[in-house]
C-alpha positions as CSV (number, residue, x, y, z in Angstrom):
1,X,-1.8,-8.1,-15.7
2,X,1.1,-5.6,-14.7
3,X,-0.2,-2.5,-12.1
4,X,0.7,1.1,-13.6
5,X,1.3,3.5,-10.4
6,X,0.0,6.7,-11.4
7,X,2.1,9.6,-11.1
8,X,1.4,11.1,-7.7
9,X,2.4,7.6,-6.4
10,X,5.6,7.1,-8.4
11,X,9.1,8.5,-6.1
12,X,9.2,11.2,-8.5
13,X,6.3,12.9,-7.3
14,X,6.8,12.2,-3.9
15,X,10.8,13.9,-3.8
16,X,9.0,16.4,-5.6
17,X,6.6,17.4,-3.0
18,X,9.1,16.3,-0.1
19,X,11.7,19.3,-1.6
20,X,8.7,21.4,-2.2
21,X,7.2,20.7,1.4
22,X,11.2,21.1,3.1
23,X,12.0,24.4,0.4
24,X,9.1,26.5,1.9
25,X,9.1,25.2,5.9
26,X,13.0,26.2,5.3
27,X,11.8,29.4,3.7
28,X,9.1,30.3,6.5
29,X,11.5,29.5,9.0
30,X,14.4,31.5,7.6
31,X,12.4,34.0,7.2
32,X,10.9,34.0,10.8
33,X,14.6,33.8,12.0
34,X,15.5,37.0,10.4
35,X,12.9,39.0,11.5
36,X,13.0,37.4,14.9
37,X,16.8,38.5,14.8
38,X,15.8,42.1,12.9
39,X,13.7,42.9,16.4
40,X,16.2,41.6,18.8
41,X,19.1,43.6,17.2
42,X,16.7,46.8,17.2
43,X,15.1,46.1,21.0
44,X,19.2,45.8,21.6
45,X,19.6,49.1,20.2
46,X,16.7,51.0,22.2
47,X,17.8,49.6,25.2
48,X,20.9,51.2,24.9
49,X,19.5,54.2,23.8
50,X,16.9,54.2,27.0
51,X,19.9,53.8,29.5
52,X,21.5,56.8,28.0
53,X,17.8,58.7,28.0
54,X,17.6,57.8,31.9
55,X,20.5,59.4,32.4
56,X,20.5,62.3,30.7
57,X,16.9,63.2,31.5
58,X,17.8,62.6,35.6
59,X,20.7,65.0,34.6
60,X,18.5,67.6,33.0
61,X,15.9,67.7,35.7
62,X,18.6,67.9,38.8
63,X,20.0,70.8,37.1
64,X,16.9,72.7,36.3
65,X,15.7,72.2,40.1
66,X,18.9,73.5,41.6
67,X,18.7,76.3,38.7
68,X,15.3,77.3,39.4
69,X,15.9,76.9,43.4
70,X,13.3,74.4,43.5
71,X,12.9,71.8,46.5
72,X,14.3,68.0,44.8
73,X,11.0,66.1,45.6
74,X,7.5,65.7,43.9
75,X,6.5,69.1,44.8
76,X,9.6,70.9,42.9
77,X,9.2,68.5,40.0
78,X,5.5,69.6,39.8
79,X,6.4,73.7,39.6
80,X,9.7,72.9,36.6
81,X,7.5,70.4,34.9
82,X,7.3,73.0,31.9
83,X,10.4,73.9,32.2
84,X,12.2,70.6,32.2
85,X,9.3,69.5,29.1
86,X,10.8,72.6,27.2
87,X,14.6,71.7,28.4
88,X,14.6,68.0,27.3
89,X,12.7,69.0,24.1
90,X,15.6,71.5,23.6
91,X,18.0,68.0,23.9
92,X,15.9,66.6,20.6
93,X,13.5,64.7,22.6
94,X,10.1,66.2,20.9
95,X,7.9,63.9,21.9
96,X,7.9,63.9,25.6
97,X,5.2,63.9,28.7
98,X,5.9,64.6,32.9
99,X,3.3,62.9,35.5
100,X,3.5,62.7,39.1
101,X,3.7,59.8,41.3
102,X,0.0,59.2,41.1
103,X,0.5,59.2,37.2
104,X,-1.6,62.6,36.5
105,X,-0.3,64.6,33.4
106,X,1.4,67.5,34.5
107,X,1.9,68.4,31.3
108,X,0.0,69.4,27.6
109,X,3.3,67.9,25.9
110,X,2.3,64.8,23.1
111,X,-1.2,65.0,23.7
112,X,-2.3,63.0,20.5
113,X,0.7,60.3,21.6
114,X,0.2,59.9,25.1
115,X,-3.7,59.8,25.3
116,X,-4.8,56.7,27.4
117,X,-1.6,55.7,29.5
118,X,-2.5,52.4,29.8
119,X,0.5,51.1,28.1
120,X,3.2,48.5,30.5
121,X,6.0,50.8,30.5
122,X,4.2,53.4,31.8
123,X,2.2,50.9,34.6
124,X,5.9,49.7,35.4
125,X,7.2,53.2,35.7
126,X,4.2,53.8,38.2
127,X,6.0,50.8,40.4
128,X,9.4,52.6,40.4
129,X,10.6,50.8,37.3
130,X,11.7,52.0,33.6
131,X,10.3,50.5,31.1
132,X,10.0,51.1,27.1
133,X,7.5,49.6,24.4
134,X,7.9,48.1,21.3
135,X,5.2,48.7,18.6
136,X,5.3,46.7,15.1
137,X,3.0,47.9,12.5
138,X,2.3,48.2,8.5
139,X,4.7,49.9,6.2
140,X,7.4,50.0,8.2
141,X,6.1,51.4,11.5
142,X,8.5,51.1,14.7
143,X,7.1,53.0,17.7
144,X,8.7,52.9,21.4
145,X,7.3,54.2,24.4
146,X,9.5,54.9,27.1
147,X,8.9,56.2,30.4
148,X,10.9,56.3,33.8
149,X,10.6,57.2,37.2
150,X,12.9,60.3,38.2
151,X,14.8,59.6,41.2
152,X,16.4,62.4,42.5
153,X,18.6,61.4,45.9
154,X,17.6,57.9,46.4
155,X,13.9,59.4,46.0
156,X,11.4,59.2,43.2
157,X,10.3,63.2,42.1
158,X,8.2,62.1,38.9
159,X,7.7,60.2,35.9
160,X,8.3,61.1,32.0
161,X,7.4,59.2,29.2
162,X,9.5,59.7,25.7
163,X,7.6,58.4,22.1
164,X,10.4,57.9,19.2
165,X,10.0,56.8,16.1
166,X,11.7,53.9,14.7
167,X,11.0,54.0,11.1
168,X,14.0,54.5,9.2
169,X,15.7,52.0,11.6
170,X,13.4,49.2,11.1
171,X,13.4,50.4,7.6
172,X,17.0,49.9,7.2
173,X,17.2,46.7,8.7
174,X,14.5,45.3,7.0
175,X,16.1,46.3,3.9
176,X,19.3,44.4,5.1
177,X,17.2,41.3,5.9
178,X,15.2,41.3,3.1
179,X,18.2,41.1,1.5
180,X,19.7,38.2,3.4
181,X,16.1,36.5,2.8
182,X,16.5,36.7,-1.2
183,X,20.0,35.4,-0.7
184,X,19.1,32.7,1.1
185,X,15.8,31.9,-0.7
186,X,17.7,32.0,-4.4
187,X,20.4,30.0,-2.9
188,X,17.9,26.9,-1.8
189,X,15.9,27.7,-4.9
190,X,19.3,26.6,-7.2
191,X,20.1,24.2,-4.7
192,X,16.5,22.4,-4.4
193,X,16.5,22.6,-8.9
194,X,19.5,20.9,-8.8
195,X,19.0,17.9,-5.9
196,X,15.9,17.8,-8.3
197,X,17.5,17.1,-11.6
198,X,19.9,14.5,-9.9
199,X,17.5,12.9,-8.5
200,X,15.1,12.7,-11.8
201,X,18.3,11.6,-13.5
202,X,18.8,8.7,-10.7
203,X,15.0,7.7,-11.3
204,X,14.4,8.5,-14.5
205,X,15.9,5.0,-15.9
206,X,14.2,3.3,-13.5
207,X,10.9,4.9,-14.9
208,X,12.1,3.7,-18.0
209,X,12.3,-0.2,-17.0
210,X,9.9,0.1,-15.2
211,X,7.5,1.0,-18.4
212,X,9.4,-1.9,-20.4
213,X,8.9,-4.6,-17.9
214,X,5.2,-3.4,-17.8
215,X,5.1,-4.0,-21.3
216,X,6.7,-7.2,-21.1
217,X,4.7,-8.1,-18.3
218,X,1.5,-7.6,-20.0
219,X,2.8,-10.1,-22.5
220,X,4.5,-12.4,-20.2
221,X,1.6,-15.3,-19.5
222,X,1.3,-16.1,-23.3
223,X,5.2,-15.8,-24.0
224,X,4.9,-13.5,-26.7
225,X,6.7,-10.3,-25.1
226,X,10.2,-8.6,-26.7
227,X,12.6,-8.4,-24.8
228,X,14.2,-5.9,-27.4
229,X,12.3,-3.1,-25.3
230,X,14.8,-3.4,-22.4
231,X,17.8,-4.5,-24.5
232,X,17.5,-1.3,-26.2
233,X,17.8,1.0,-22.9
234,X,21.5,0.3,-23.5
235,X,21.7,0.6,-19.5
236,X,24.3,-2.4,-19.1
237,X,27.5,0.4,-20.3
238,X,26.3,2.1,-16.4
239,X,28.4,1.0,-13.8
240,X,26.1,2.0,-10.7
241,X,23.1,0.4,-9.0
242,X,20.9,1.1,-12.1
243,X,23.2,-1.2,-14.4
244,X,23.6,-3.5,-11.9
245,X,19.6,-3.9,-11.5
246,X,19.6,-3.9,-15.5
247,X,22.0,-6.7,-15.5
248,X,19.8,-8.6,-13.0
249,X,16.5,-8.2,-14.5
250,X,18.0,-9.1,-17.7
251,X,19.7,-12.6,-16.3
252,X,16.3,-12.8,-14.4
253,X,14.7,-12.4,-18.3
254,X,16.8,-14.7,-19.8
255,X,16.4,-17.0,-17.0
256,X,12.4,-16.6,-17.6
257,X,13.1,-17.4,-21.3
258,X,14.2,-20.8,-20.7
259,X,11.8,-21.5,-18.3
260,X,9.2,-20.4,-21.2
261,X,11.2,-22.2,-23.8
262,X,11.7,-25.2,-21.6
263,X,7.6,-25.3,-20.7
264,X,7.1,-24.9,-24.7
265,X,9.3,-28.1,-25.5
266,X,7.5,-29.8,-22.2
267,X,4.8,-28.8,-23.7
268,X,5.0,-30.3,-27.3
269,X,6.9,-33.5,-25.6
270,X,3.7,-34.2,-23.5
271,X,1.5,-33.5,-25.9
272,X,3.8,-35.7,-28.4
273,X,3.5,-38.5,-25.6
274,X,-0.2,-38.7,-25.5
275,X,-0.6,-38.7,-29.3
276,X,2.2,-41.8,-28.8
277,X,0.2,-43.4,-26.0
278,X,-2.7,-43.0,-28.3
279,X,-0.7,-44.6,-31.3
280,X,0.5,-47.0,-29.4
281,X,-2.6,-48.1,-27.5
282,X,-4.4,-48.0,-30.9
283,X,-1.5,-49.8,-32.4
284,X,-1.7,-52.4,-30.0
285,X,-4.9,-53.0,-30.1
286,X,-4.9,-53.4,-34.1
287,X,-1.8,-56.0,-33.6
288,X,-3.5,-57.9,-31.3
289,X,-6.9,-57.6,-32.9
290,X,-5.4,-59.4,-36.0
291,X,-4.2,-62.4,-34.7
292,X,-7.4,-63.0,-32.5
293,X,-9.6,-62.5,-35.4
294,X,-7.4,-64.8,-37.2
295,X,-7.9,-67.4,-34.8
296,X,-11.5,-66.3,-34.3
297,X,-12.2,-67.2,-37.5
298,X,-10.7,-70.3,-38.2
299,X,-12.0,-71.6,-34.8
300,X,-15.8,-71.0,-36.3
301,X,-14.8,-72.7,-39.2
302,X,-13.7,-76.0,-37.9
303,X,-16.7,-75.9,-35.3
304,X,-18.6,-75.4,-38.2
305,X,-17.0,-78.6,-40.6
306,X,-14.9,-80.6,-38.0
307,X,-16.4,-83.9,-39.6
308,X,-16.9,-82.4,-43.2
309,X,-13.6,-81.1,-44.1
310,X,-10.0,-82.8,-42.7
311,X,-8.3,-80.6,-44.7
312,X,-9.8,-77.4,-43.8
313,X,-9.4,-78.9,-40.0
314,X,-5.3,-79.3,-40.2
315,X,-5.0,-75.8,-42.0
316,X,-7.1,-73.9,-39.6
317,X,-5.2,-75.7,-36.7
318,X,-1.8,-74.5,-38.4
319,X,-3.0,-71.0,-38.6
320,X,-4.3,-71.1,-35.3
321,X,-0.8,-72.7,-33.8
322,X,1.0,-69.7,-36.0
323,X,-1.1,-66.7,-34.6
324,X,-1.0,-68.1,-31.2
325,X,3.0,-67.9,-31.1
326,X,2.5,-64.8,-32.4
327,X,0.3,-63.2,-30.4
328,X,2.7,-64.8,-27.3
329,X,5.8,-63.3,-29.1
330,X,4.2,-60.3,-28.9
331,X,2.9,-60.2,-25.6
332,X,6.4,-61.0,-24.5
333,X,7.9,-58.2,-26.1
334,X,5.3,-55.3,-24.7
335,X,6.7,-57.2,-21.1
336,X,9.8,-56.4,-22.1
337,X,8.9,-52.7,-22.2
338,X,8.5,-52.5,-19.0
339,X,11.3,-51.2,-16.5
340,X,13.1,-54.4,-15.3
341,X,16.0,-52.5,-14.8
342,X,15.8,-52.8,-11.2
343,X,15.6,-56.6,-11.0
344,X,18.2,-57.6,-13.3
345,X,21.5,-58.7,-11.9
346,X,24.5,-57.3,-14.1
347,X,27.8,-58.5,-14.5
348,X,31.3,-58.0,-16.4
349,X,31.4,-58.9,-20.0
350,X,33.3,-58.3,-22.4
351,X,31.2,-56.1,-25.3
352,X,33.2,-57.2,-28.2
353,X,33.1,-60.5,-27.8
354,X,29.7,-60.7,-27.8
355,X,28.9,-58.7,-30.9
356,X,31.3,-61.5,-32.6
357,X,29.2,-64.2,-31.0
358,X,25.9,-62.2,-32.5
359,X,27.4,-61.2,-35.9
360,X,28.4,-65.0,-36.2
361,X,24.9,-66.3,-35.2
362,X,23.2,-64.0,-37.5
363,X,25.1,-65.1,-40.9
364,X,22.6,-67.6,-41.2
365,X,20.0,-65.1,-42.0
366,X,22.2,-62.6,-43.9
367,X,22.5,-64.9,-46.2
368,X,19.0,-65.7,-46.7
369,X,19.0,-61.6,-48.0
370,X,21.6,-61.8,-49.5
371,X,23.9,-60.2,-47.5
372,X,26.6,-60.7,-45.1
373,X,27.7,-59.6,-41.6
374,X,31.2,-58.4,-40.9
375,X,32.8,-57.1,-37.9
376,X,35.6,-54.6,-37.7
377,X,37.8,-54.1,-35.5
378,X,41.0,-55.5,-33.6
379,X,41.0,-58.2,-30.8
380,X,40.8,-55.7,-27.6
381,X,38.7,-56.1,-24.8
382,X,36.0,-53.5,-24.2
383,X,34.8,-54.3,-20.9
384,X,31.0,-52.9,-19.6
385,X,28.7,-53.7,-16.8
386,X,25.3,-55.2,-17.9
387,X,23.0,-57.8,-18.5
388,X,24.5,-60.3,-21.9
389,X,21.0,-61.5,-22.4
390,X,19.5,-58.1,-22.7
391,X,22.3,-56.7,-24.3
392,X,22.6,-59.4,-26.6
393,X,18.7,-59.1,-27.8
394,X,19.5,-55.5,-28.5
395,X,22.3,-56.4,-31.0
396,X,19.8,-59.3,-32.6
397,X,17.3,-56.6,-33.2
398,X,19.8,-53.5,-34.5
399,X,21.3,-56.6,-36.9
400,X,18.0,-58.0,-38.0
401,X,16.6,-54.4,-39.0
402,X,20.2,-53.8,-40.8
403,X,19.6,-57.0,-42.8
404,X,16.2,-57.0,-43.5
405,X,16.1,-53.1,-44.8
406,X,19.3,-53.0,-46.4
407,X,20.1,-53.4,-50.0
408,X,20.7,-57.3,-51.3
409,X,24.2,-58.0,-52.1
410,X,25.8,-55.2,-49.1
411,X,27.4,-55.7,-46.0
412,X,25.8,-55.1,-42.9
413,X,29.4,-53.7,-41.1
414,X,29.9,-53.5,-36.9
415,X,32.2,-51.4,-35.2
416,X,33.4,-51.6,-32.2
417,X,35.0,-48.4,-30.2
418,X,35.7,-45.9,-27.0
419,X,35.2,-42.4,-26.7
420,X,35.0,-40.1,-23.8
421,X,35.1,-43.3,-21.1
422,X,32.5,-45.4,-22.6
423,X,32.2,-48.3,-25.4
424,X,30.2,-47.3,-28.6
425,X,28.8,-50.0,-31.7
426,X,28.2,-48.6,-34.7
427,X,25.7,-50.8,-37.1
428,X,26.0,-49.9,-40.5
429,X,24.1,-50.8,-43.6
430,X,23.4,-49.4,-47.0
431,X,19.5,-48.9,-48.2
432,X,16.6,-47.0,-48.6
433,X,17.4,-45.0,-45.3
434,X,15.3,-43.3,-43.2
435,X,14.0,-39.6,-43.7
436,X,15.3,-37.1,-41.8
437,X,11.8,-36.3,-39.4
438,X,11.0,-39.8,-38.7
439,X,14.4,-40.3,-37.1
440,X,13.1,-38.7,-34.0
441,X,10.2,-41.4,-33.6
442,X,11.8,-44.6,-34.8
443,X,12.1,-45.5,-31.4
444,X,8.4,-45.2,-30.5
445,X,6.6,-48.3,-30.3
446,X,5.2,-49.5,-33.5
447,X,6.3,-46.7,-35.2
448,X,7.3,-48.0,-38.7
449,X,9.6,-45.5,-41.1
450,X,7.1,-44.1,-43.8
451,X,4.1,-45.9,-42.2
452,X,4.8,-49.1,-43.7
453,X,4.2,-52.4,-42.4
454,X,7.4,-54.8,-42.0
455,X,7.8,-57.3,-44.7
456,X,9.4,-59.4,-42.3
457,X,6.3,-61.4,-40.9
458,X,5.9,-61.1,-37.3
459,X,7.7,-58.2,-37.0
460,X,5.6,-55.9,-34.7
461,X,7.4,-52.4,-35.0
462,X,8.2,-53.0,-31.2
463,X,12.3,-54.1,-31.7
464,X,13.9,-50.6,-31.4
465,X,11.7,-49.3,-28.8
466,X,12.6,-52.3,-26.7
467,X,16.9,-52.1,-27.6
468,X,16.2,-48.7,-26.6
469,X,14.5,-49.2,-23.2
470,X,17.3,-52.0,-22.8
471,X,20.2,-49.5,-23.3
472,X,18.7,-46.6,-20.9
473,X,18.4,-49.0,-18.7
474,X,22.1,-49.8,-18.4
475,X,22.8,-46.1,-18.3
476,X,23.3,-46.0,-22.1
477,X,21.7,-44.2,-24.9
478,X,20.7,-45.0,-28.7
479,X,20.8,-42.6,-31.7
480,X,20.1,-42.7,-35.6
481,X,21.8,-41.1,-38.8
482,X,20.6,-42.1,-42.2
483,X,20.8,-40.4,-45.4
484,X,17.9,-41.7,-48.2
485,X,19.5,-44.1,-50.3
486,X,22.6,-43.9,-48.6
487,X,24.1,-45.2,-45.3
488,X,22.3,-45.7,-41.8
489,X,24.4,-46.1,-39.1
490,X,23.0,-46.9,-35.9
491,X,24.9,-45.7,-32.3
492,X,24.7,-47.6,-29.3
493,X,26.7,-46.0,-26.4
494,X,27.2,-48.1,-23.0
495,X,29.5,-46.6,-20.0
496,X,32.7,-48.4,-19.7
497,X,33.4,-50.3,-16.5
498,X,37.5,-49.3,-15.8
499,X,37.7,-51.9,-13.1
């Protein structure tokens, strides 16, 4: 029985799922790229901005201290710390806070931003460094912390730490990638649909035979599946793989046919063989049953009056004597059914001249019936490799069956010819003639036309199934055409010898 894949193992499902699977990583990953890149191209952009912070604020500071006549160290940073908070807030930077060295707040600036410094930027700054902070949060948020040392003549004065907000930046290019995203995602959206139809076009046909040679698989063991069901996917007119698998599964089909039409004929030949072999065995054993009997019989009887009855003694011995050459005729012609083919020695003869020498011998008996035989033909040799005894018993039996079956008063005719490199007879008669399904088993042993016995006596319905053994063993072959009450012409073909 044919195996059905269900769907989630057939190749459409599992393209399916493979564009699925590859549509979203591509997705997640173009989308992690963009906002990887989003961040980069805004950390770019505060760093920037810091340097330019750095400097400005150092600027600011240097000039308040020489303004204010304040020392430029730690202590005269300490006494302008309000001032230089209110100066760079002045600048636009709102959210801004001053520490010493040690990190203490010098000032009440960004209280509720600043609380609990425990941020890197402002632990770097504390080791001489500047340093900023990125925070990432719902709803847009973009915060960065930024805080620097203030060195002021190769020597650090202070630190301040700057908060600005990010939002509308991170809003803007979020908008811009979000944009890029829907781009990108519609684009391998159409692109994934349409690798999808292609590809359910390329399989779809093979779906198709494969659901019609399931069907004709399930049908295939007992011979009785249509192959109509694939002719009628009309796939041959594709000039691709798929019509080239179409064209191979249907020569493979066809192919299969055969084999199944072949096996059918086998089949019926075999089983036409044993019902022979059990015709002839019980054939056989009926022809050889009456002649035994026959002797049986009168071999009690002269046992029984040897001294009584002389007359009844010489007739019984005369049937006896007649049913014994019988029976030996007979067992010498189921010999001669046997394959001697192989320990015959052949020669070259020349075919017509000995179907003159048989047609000549056999007038005897022709005109017993009535009849006569007559040769056609012209003097030519027709020169074949065989056995003359063989092949001349074949002609005494194809001749005797012409005479005795044929209608008193007509010829029995012979002809002689070639065709296609070999030497043909034809034996012609006019008479009852043979119907049309027995021709096939005349040449079964003791097969008699119309299940008649012969009225020849003696005959044992073994003559053409000998002539026909005979001629296939000289590489020959026999055949039969008869009309009822017309003509039957008998064939004999033997391969010529062009020596």
């Amino acid at each position: 029985m044919c195996r059905k894949n269900r769907f989630t193992s057939s190749i459409l499902f599992r393209i399916s799922a493979w564009i699925l699977f590859f549509g979203a990583a591509s997705i997640f990953f173009v989308t992690d790229f963009m906002k990887t890149q989003m961040r980069n191209n805004i950390e770019k952009q505060v760093t920037e901005e810091m340097l330019r912070v750095r400097d400005n604020s150092e600027l600011y500071v240097r000039q308040l201290l020489l303004l204010n006549d304040c020392q430029i160290d730690g202590e005269g940073f300490e006494e302008c710390a309000e001032e230089i908070e209110e100066q760079l807030k002045s600048a636009g930077y709102h959210d801004v806070a001053l520490y010493n060295l040690e990190g203490s707040r010098l000032t009440e600036g960004g209280l509720g931003i600043f609380d609990g410094e425990k941020r890197k930027d402002f632990m770097r700054a504390l080791e001489n460094e500047s340093a900023f902070t990125l925070r990432y949060g719902k709803k847009g948020k973009c915060e960065a912390y930024f805080t620097m040392p203030v060195n002021l003549m190769g020597k650090p004065v202070g630190i301040i730490s700057y908060f600005f907000d990010y939002r509308e930046v991170y809003e803007r290019e979020w908008d811009t990638v979000s944009g890029i995203i829907h781009v990108s995602v519609s684009a391998f959206a159409i692109i994934c649909i349409v690798i999808w139809m292609i590809i359910y076009r390329m399989v779809s046909p093979i779906r198709k035979l494969s659901r019609a040679t399931g069907d004709i698989s399930e049908h295939l063991a007992d011979g009785q599946f249509d192959s109509s069901i694939i002719e009628n996917l009309k796939f041959d007119r594709r000039k691709d793989e798929i019509g080239e698998l179409f064209q191979n599964y249907m020569q493979m089909l066809k192919v299969v046919m055969e084999q199944f039409e072949k096996i059918r004929k086998d089949k019926e030949h075999i089983l036409k063989l044993w019902s022979s072999r059990q015709e002839f065995y019980n054939n056989v054993t009926h022809e050889l049953k009456t002649p035994l009997t026959t002797i049986s019989g009168y071999a009690q009887l002269i046992e029984e009056n040897v001294l009584s009855d002389e007359d009844l003694f010489r007739g019984g011995m005369e049937h006896i004597r007649k049913e014994s050459i019988r029976l030996y005729g007979m067992v010498v012609q189921l010999l001669e059914m046997q394959d001697r083919a192989a320990f015959l020695e052949t020669e070259r003869l020349d075919l017509a001249e000995l179907l003159r020498n048989v047609a000549g011998s056999m007038q005897m008996k022709a005109k017993r019936y009535g009849s006569a035989v007559v040769a056609e033909g012209d003097a030519e040799r027709y020169p074949i490799n065989g056995h003359p005894d063989r092949i001349r018993q074949v002609l005494i039996n194809l001749i005797d069956n012409a005479i005795k079956y044929g209608e008193t008063g007509e010829e029995v005719r012979l002809r002689i010819y070639r065709r296609n490199q070999s030497v043909q007879i034809d034996v012609c008669n006019k008479g009852r003639g043979i119907e049309k399904e027995e021709l096939d088993n005349i040449f079964e042993p003791f097969y008699r036309a119309g299940g008649e016995q012969s009225a020849e006596l003696g005959s044992s319905g073994l003559g053409l199934a000998i002539s026909k053994k005979i001629i296939e063993e000289h590489g020959g072959d026999i055949r039969a055409v008869s009309q009822p009450g017309g003509e039957t012409v008998f064939t004999v073909r033997f391969p010529e010898d062009g020596k």
